[in-house]
PAKEVEX-389179 format. One line per 3 residues: number of its first residue (from 1); their letters; for each residue y, z, x of N, C-alpha, C. Coordinates in Angstrom, 3 decimals. Atoms other than C-alpha are relative to their C-alpha. Layout:
BEGIN
NUM = A = Y:Z:X:Y:Z:X:Y:Z:X ~ ...
END
This chain:
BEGIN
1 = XXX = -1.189:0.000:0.834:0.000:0.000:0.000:1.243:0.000:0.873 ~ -1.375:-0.032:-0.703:3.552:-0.973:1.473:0.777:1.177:-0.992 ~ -1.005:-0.636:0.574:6.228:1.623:0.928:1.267:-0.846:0.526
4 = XXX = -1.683:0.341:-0.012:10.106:0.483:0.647:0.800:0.470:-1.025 ~ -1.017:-0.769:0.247:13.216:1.531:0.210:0.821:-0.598:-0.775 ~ -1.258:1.148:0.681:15.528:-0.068:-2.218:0.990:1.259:0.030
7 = XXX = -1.521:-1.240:0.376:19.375:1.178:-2.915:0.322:-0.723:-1.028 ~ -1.197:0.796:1.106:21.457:0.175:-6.103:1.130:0.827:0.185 ~ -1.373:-0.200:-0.330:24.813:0.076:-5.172:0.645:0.636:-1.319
10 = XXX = -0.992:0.131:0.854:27.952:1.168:-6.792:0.395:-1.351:-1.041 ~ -0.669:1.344:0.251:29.231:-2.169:-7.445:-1.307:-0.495:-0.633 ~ 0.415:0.358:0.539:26.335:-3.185:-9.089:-0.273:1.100:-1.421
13 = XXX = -0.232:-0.840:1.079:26.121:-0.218:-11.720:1.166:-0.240:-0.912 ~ -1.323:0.371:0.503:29.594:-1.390:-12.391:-0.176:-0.868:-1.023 ~ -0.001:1.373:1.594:28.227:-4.200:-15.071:-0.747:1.089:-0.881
16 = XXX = 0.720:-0.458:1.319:26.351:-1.554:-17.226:0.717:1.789:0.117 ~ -0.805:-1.402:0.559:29.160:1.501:-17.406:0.742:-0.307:-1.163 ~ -1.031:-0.446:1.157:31.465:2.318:-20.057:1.614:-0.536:0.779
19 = XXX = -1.130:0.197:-0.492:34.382:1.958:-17.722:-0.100:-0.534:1.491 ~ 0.303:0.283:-1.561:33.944:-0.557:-14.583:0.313:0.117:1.298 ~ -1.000:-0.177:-1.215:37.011:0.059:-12.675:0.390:1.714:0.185
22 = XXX = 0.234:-1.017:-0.260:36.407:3.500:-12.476:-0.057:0.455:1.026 ~ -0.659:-0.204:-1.437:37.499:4.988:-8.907:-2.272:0.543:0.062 ~ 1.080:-0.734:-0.370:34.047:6.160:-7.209:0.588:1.515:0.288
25 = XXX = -0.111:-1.394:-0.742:33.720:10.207:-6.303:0.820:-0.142:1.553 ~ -0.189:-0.095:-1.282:35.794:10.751:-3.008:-1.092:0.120:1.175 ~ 1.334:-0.611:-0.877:32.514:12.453:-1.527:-0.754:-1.668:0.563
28 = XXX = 0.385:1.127:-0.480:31.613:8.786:-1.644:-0.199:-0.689:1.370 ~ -1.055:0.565:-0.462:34.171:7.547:0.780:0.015:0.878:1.643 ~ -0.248:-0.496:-0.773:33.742:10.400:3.102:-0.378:-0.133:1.532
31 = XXX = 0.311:0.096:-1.411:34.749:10.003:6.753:-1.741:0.683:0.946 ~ 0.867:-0.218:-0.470:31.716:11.967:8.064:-1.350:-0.615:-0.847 ~ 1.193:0.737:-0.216:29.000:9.798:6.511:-0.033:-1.533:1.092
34 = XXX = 0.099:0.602:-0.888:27.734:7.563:8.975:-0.070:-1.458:-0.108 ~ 0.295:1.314:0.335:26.145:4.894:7.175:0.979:-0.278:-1.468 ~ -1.069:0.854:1.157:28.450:2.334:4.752:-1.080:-0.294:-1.202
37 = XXX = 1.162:-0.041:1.123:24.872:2.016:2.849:0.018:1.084:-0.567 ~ -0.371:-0.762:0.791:25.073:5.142:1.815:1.096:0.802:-0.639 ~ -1.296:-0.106:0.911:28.469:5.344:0.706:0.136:-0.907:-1.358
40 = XXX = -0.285:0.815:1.151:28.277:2.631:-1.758:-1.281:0.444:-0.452 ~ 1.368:0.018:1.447:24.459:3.937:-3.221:0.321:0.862:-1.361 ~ 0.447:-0.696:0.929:24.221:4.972:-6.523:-1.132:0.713:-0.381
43 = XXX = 1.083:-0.809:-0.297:21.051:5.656:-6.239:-1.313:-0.485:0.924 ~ 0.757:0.249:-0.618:17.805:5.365:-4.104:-0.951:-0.286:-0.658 ~ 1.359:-0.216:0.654:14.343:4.556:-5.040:-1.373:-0.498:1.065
46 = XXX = 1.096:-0.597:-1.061:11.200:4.920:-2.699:-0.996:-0.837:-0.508 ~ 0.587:0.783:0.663:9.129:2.090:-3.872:-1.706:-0.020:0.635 ~ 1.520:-0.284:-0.244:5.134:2.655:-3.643:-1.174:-0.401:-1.316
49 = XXX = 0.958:0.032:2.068:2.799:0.969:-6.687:-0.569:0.771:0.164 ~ 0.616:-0.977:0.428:1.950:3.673:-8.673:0.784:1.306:0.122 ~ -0.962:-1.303:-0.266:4.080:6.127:-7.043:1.349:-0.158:0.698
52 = XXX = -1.613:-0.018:-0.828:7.770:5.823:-6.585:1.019:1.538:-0.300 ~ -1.045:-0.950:-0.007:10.626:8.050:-6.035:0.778:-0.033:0.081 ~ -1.977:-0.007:0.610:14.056:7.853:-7.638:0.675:1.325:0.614
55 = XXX = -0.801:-0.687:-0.090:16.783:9.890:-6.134:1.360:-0.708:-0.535 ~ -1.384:-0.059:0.878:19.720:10.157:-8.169:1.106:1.200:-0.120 ~ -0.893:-1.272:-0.701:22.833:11.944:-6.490:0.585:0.581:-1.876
58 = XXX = -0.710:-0.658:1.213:25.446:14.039:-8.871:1.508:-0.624:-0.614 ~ -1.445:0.396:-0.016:28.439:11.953:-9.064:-0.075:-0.649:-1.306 ~ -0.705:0.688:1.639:30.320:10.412:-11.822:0.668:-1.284:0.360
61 = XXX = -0.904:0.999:0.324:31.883:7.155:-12.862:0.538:0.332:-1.042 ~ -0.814:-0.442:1.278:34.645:7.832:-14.915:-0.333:1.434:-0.330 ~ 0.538:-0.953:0.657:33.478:10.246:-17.300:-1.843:0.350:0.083
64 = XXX = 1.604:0.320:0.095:29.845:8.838:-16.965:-0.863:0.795:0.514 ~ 1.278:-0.177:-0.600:26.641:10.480:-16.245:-0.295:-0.890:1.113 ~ 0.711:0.475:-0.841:24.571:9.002:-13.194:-1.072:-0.471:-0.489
67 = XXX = 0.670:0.468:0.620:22.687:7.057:-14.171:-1.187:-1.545:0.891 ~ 0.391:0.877:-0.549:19.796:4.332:-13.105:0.086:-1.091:-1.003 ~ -0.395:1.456:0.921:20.380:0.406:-14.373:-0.574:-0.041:-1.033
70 = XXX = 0.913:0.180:1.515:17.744:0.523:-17.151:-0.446:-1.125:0.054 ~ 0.532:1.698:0.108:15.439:-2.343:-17.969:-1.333:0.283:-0.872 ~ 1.021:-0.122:0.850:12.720:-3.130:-20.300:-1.592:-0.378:0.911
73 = XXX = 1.471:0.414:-0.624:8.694:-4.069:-19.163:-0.286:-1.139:-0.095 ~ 0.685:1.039:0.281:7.218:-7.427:-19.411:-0.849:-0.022:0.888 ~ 0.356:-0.294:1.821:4.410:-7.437:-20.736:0.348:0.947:-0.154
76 = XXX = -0.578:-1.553:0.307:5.733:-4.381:-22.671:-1.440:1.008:0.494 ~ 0.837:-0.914:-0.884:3.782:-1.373:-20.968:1.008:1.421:0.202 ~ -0.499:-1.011:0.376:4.055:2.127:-20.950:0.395:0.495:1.847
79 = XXX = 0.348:-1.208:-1.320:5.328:4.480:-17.734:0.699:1.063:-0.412 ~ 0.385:-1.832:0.002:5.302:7.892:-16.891:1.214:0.442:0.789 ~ -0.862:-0.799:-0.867:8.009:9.744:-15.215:-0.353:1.495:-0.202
82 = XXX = 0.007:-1.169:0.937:7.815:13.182:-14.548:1.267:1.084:1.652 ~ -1.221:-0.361:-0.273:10.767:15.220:-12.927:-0.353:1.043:1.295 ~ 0.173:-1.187:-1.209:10.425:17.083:-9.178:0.809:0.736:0.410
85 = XXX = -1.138:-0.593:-0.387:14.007:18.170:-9.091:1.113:-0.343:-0.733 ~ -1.417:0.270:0.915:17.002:18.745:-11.245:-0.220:-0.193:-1.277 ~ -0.303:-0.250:0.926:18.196:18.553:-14.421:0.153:-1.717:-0.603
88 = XXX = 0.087:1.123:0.890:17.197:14.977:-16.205:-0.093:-0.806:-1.225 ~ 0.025:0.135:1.364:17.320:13.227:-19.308:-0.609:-1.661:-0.252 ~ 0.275:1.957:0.393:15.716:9.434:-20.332:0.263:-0.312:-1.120
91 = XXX = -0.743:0.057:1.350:17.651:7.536:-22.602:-1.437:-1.286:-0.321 ~ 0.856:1.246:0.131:15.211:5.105:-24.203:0.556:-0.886:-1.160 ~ -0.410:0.982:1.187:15.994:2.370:-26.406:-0.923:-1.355:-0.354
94 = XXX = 0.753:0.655:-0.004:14.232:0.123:-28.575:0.611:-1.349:-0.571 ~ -1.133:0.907:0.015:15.852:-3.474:-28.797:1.522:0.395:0.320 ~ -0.831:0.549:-0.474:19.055:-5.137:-28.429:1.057:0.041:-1.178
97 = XXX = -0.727:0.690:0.737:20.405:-6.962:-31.223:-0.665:-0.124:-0.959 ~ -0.044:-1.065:0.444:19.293:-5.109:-33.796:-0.667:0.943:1.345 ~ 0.266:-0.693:-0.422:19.050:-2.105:-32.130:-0.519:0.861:-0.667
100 = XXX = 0.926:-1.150:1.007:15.920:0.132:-33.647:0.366:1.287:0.194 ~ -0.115:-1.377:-0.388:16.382:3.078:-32.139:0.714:0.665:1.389 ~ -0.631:-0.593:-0.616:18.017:5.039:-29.733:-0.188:1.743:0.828
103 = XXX = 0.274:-1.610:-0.122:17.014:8.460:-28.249:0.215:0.778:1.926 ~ -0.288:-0.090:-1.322:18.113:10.599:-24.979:-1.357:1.655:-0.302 ~ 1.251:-0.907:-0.015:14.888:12.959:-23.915:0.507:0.989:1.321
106 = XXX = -0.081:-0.999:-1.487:15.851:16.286:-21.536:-1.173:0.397:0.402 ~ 1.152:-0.626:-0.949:13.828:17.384:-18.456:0.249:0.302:0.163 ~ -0.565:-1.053:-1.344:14.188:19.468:-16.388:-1.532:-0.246:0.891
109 = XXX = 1.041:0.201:-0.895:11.886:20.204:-13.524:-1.489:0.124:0.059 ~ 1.672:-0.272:0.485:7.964:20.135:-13.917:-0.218:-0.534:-1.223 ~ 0.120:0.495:1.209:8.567:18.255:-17.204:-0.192:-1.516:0.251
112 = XXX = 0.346:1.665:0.251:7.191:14.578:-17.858:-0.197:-0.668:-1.023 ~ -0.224:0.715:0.684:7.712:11.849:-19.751:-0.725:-1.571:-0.206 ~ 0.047:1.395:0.537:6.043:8.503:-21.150:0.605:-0.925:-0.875
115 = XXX = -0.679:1.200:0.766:8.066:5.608:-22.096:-0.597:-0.556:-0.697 ~ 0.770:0.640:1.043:6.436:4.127:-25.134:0.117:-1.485:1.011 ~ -0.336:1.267:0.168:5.815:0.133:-25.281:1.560:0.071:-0.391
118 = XXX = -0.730:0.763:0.897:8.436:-1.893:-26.102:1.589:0.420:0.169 ~ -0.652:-0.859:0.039:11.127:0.569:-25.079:1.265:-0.740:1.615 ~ -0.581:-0.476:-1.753:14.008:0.274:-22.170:0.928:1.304:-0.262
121 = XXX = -0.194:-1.101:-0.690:14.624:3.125:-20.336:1.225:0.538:1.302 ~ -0.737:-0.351:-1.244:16.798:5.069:-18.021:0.837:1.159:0.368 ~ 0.517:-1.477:0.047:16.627:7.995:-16.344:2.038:0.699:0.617
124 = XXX = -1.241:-0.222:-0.370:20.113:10.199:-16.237:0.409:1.080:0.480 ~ -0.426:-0.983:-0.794:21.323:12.722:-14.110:0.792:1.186:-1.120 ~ -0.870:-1.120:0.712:22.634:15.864:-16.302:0.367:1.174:0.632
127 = XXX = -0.161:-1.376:-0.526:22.792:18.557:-13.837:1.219:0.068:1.136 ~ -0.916:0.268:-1.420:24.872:19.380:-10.589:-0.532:-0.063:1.027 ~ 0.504:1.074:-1.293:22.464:18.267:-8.111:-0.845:-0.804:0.040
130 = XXX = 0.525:0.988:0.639:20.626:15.758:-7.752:-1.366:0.151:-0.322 ~ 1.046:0.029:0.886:17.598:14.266:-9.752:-0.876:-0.360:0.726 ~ 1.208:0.514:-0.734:14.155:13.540:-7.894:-1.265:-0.324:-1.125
133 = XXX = 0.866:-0.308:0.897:11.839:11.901:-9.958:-1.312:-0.769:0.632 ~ 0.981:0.939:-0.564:8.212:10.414:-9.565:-0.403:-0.676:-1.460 ~ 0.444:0.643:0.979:7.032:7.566:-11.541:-1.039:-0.668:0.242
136 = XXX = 1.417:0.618:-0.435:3.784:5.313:-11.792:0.346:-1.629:-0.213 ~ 0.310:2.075:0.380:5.263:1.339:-12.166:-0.580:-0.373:1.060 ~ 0.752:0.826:-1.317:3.244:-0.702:-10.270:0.243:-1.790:-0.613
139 = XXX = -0.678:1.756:0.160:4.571:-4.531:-9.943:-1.383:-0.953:-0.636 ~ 1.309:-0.039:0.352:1.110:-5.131:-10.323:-0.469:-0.650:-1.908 ~ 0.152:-0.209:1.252:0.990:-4.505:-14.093:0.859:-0.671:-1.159
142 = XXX = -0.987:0.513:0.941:4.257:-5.180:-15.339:1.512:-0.252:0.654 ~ -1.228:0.095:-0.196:7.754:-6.268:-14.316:1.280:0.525:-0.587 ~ -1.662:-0.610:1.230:11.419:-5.016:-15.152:0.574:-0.861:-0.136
145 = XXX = -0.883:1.314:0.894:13.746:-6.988:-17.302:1.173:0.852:0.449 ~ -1.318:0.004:-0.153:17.221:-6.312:-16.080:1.076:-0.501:-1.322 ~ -1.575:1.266:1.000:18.959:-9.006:-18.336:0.699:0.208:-1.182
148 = XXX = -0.461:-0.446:0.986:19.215:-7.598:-21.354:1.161:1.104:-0.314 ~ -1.106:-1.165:0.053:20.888:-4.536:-20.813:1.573:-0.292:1.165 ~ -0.818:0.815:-0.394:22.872:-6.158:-18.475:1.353:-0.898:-0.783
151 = XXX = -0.911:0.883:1.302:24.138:-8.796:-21.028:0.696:0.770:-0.985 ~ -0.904:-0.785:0.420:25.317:-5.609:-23.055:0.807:0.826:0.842 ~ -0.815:-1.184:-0.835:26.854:-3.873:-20.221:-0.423:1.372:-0.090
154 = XXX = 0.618:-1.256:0.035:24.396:-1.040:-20.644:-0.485:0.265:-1.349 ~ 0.843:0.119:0.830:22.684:0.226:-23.268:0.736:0.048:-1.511 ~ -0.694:-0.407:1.401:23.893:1.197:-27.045:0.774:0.794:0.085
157 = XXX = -0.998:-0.808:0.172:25.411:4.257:-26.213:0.322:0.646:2.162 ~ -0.360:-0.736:-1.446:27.183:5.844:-22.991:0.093:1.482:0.011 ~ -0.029:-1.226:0.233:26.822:9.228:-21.965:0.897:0.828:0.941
160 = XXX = -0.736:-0.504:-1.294:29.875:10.712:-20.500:0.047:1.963:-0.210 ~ 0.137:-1.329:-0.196:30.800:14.216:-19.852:1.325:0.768:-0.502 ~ -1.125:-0.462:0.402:33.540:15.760:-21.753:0.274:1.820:-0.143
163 = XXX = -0.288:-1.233:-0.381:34.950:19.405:-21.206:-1.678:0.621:-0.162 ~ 1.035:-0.314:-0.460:31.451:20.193:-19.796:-0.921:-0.484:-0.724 ~ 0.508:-0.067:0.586:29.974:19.018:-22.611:-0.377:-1.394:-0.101
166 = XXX = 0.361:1.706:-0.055:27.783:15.480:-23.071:0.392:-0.330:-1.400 ~ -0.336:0.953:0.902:29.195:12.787:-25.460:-1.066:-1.067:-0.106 ~ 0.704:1.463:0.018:27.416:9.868:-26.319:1.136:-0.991:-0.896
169 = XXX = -0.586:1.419:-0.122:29.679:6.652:-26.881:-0.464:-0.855:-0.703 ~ 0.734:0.979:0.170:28.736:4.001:-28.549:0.576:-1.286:0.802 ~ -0.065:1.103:-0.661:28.673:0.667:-26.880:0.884:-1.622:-0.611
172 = XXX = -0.826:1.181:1.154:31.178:-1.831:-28.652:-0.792:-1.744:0.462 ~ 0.641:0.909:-0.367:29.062:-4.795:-27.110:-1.374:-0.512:-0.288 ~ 1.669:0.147:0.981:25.893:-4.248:-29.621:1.098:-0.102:-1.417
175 = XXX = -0.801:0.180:1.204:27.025:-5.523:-33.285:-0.405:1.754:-0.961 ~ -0.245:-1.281:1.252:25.446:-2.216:-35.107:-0.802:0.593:1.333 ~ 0.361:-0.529:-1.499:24.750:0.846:-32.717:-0.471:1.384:-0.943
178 = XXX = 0.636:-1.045:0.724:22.458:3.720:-34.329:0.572:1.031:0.242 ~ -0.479:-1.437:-0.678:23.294:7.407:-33.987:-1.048:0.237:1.163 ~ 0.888:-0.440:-1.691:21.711:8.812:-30.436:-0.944:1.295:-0.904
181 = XXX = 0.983:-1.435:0.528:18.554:11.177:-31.517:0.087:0.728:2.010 ~ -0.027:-0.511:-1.302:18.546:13.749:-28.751:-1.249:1.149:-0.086 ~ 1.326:-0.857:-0.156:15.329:15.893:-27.781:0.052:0.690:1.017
END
């Protein structure tokens, strides 16, 4: 089994926020990091079929949660996440255009999660440090769809952070946008 390292930048998170031109965290920016790769990551992911590992720092865009890009399965297929550190939440959603459903699921640590079929997903930072998670996709099985959520600029609803407290948003770029079930 090869392991690798992917990063998703800032600047690419920037097509599926709430607000694109949103300054990054200073901490970003800061003179004592070494590498310019990890000033612009949003987040990491540790790529191993079967077993990967998402790190997902604590910072904000805008108001926004941290968040990873989201994407659906093809063929639709189920995975597993389940949480080694921090305070997490998976928003899942089922379609586009109608949008069926909508739901944001909290973890916390030692807690795990299966993404139904049919579902895109994406896992969001709620705490103040960061999120470590392990999951089981294997390229193998099934591929991620980017495009969709993409083409809305993220999903149905956004989840920012208002006087400590989480909002959910709706997404003016879906024609009808459900209420958020939260678990």
């Amino acid at each position: 089994m090869e392991t690798k390292l992917s990063v998703r930048k800032i600047s690419e998170m920037r097509e599926v926020i709430m607000e694109p031109d949103a300054p990054a965290p200073k901490e970003f920016y800061s003179r004592q990091r070494t590498s310019l790769q990890a000033q612009r990551a949003a987040y990491y992911m540790i790529r191993r079929p079967g077993m990967n590992i998402t790190v997902l720092p604590e910072y904000r865009l805008g108001k926004e949660y941290p968040k990873t890009y989201g994407h659906f399965h093809e063929p639709e297929s189920e995975e597993t996440y389940e949480v080694l550190l921090g305070e997490a939440a998976i928003l899942i959603q089922r379609g586009t255009d109608p949008v069926e459903e909508i739901k944001l699921i909290k973890l916390k640590k030692g807690d795990s999660f299966t993404v139904p079929k049919g579902y895109a997903h994406s896992l969001i930072n709620l705490g103040e440090g960061p999120v470590v998670t392990l999951d089981d996709y294997d390229p193998a099985e099934f591929r991620n769809n980017y495009d969709p959520i993409r083409e809305k600029r993220g999903f149905a609803h956004y989840l920012l952070e208002e006087d400590k407290e989480l909002k959910a948003t709706p997404n003016s770029n879906y024609a009808e946008v459900p209420s958020l079930k939260i678990s």
